[in-house]
RODO-2510 file (C-alpha; in nm, 4 decimals, decimal comma):
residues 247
     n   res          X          Y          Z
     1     x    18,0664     3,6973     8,0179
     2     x    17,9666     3,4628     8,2933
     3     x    17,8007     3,6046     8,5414
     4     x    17,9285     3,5976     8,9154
     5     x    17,8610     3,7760     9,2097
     6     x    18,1416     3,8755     9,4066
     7     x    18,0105     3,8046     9,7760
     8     x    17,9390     3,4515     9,6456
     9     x    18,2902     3,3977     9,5435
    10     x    18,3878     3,5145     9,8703
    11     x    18,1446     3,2467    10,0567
    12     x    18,2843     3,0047     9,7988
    13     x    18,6649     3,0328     9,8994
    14     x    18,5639     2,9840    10,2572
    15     x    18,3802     2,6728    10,1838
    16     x    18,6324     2,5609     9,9685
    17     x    18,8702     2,5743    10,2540
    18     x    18,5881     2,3465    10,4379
    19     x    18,5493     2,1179    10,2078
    20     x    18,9575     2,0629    10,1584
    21     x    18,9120     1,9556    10,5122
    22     x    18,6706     1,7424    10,5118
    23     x    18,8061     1,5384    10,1891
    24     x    18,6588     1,4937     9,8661
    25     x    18,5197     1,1278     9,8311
    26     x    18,2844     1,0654    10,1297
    27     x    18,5208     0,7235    10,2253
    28     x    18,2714     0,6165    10,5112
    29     x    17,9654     0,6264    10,3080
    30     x    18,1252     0,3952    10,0760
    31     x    18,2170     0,1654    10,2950
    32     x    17,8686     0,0991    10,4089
    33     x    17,8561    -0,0293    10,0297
    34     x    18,1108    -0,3325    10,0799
    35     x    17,8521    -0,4904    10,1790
    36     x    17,6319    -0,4683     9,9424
    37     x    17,5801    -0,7655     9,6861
    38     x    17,9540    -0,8824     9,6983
    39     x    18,1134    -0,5783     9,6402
    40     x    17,9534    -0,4784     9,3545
    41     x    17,8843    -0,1081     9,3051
    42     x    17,6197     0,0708     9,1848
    43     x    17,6672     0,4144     9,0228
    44     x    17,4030     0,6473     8,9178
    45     x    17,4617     0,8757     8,6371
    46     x    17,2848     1,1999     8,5208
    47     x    17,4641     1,3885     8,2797
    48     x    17,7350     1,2335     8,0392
    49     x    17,7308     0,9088     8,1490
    50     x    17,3929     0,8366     8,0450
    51     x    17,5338     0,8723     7,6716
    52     x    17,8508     0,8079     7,7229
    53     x    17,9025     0,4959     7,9617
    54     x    18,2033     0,3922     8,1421
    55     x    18,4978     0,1632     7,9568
    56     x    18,3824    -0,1180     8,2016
    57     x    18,1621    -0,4460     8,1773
    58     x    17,8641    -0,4060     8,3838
    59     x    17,6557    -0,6662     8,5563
    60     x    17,3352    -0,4156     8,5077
    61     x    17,2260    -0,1083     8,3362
    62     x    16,9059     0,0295     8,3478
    63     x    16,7381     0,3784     8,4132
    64     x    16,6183     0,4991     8,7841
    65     x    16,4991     0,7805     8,9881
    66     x    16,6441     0,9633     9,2106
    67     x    16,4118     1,1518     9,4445
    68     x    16,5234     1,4725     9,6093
    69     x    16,7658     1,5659     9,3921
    70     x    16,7006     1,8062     9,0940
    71     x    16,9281     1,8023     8,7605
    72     x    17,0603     2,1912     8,6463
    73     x    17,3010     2,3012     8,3824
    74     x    17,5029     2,5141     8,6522
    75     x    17,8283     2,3581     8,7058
    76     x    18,1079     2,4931     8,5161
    77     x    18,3273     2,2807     8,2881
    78     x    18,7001     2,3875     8,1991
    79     x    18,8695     2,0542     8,1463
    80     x    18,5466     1,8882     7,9218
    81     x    18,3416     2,0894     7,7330
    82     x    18,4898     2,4227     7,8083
    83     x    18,8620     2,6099     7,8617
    84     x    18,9566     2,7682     8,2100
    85     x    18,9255     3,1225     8,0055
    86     x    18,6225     3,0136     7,8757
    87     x    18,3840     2,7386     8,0735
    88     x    18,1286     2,5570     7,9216
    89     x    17,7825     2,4300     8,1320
    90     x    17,7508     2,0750     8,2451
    91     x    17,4443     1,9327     8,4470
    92     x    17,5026     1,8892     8,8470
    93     x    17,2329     1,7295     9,1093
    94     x    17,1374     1,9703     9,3363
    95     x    16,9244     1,8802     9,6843
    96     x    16,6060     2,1158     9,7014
    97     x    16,7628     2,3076     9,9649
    98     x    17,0519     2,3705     9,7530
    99     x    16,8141     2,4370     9,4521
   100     x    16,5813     2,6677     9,5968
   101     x    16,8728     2,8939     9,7658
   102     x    17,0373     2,9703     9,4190
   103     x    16,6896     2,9829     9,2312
   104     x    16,5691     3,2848     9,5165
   105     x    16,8960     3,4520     9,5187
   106     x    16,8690     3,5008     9,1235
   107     x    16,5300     3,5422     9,1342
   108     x    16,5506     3,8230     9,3069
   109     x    16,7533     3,9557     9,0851
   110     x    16,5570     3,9199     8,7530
   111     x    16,4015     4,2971     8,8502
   112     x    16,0263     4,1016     8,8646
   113     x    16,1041     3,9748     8,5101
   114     x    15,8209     3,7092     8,5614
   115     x    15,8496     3,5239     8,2344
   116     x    16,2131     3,4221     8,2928
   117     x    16,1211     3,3485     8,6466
   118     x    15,8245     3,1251     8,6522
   119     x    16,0989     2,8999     8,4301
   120     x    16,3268     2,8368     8,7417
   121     x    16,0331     2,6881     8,9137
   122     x    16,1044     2,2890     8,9522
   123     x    15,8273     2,1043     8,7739
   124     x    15,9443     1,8065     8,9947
   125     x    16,1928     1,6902     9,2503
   126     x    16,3200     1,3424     9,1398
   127     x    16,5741     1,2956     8,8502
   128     x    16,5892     1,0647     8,5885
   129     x    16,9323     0,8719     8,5038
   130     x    17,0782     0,5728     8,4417
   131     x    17,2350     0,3186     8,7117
   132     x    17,5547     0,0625     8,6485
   133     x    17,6008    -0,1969     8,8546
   134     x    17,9742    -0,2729     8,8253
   135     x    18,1242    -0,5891     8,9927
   136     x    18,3613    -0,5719     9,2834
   137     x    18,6540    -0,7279     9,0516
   138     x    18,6138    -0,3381     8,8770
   139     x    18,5353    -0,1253     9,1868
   140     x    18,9296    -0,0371     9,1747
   141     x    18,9756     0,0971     8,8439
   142     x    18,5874     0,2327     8,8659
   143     x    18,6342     0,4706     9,1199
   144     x    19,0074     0,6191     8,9787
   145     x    18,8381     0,6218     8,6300
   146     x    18,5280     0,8483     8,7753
   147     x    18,7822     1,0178     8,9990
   148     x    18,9574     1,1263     8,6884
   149     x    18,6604     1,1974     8,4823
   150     x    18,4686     1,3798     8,7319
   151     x    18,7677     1,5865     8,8982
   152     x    18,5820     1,9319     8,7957
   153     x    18,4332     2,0136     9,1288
   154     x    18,2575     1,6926     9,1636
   155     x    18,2818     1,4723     9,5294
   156     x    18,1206     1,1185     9,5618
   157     x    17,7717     1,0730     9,7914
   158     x    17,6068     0,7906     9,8590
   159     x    17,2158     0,8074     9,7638
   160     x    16,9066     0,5996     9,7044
   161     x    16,7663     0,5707     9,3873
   162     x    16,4460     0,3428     9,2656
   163     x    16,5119     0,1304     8,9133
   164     x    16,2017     0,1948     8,7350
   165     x    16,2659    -0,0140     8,4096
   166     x    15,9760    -0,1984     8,3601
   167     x    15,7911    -0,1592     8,6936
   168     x    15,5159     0,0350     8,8541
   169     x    15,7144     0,3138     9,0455
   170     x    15,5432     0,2103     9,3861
   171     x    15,6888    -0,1097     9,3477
   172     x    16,0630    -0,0417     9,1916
   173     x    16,3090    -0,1653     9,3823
   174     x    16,5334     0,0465     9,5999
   175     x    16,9134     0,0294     9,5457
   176     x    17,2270     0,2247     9,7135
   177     x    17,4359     0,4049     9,4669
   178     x    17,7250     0,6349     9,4734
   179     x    17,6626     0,9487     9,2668
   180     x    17,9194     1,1944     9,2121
   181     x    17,7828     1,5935     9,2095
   182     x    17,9396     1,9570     9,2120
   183     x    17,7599     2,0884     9,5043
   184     x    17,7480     2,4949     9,4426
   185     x    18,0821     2,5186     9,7130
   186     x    18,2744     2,3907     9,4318
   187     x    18,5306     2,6522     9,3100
   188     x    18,3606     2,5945     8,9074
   189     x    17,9967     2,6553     9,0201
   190     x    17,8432     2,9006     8,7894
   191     x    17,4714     2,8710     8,8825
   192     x    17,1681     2,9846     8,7605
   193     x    17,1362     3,2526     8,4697
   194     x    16,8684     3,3398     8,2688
   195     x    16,8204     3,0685     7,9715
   196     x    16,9193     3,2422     7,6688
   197     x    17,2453     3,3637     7,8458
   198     x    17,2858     3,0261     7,9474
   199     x    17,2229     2,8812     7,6076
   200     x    17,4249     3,1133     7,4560
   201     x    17,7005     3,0008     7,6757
   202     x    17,6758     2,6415     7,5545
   203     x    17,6437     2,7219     7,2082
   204     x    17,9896     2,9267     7,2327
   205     x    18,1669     2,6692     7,4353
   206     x    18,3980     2,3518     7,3487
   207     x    18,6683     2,1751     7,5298
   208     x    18,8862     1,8626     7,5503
   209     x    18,5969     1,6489     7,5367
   210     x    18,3827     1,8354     7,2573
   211     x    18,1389     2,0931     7,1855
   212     x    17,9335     2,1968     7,4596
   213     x    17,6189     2,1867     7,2710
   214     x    17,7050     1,7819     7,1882
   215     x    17,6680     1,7120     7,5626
   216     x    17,3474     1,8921     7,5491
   217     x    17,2019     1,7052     7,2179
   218     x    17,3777     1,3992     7,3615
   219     x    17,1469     1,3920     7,6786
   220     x    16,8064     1,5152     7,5736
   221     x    16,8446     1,2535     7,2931
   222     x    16,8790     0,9820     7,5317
   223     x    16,6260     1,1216     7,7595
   224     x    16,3766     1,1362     7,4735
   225     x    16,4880     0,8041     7,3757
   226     x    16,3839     0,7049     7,7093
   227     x    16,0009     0,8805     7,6945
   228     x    16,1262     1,1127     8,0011
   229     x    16,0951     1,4712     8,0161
   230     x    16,3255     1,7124     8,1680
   231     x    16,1542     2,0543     8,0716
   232     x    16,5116     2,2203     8,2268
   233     x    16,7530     2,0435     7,9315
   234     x    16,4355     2,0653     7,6705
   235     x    16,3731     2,4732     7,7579
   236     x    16,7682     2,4918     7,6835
   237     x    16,7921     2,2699     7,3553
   238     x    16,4646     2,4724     7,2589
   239     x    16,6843     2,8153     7,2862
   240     x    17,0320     2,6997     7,1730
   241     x    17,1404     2,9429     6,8813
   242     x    17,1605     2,7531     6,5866
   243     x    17,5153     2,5947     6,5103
   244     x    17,6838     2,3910     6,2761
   245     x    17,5684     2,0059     6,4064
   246     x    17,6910     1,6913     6,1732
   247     x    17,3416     1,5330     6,2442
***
């Protein structure tokens, strides 16, 4: 069962109504990017599209940092790698406000279960991915691809991240990209749970787009591949109940 408290869906509904009035894509923010080398577009990606990159030519790819924002299996996924009746966990960025709000609320919860909680302390507050610098002939079809791809509670932001391929981090340069996250508003936010319930959840789970635990494999491989460490995805690969895997 996934767990959900039912004041939280009530906040959630309310938001939701928010942020149907607001709009979903952040247009202004992007606009500040027309500027921006010709009209091409970066995009920074965290979860799938590290290991599973856009159908598009790009000008650039290499890996970055994105400070502030901290990377957490707690978004809910019905139309990838789960079913409506049955939603698997994908990875969302989450500010640390955002971060440490859900981590207290189930923290207090845990009934001063320390050795579960000390593992919902961030080890760090920047995020690893990979950014795609996609030229303005694409930005069309780029943004009603990730649109499309990303419709599961996700909105677009505009952020700054630091490339850090082959450069001392204190002199990477900086570069404005549009990320897309599922900020925990988002009527498919699950949030935290404790790690074997959440592994257990991913083990179980498999939708449109695959097995759950394949999008799991899929980006620890590539951040291992990388030499970075995300003790988060590592703890939950570390607990995943063992399944059938073609590898």
């Amino acid at each position: 069962h996934t767990h959900h408290n039912d004041h939280d869906n009530q906040a959630m509904e309310r938001s939701q109504k928010e942020e149907e009035t607001k709009g979903p894509t952040g247009d202004s923010e992007l606009e500040d990017l027309d500027e921006d080398e010709d009209g091409d577009v970066w995009i920074f990606g965290y979860g799938s599209l590290i290991f599973r990159p856009m159908p598009f030519p790009w000008l650039e790819r290499c890996w970055a940092r994105l400070p502030g924002y901290i990377r957490r299996f707690w978004q809910g996924s019905t139309d990838h790698r789960g079913t409506p009746e049955n939603p698997g966990r994908v990875v969302t960025l989450l500010t640390l406000e955002e971060y440490a709000a859900a981590r207290d609320r189930f923290v207090a919860t845990l009934c001063d279960d320390d050795d579960e909680a000390k593992h919902h302390i961030a080890d760090s507050t920047t995020t690893f991915g990979v950014a795609y610098r996609v030229g303005a002939a694409h930005r069309k079809e780029l943004f009603a691809y990730l649109d499309h791809r990303e419709k599961g509670g996700y909105v677009r932001e505009v952020a700054t991240a630091y490339v850090v391929d082959g450069a001392p981090l204190d002199e990477s340069r900086s570069i404005r990209c549009v990320v897309y996250r599922a900020t925990p508003i988002n009527a498919q936010w699950l949030g935290p749970s404790t790690y074997a319930d959440m592994a257990a959840q991913i083990a179980r789970s498999h939708g449109p787009s695959g097995p759950n635990p394949e999008y799991l494999f899929g980006l620890q491989r590539a951040l291992v591949e990388a030499q970075l460490d995300d003790p988060h995805v590592s703890r939950l690969v570390s607990l995943l109940p063992v399944v059938d895997d073609d590898e």
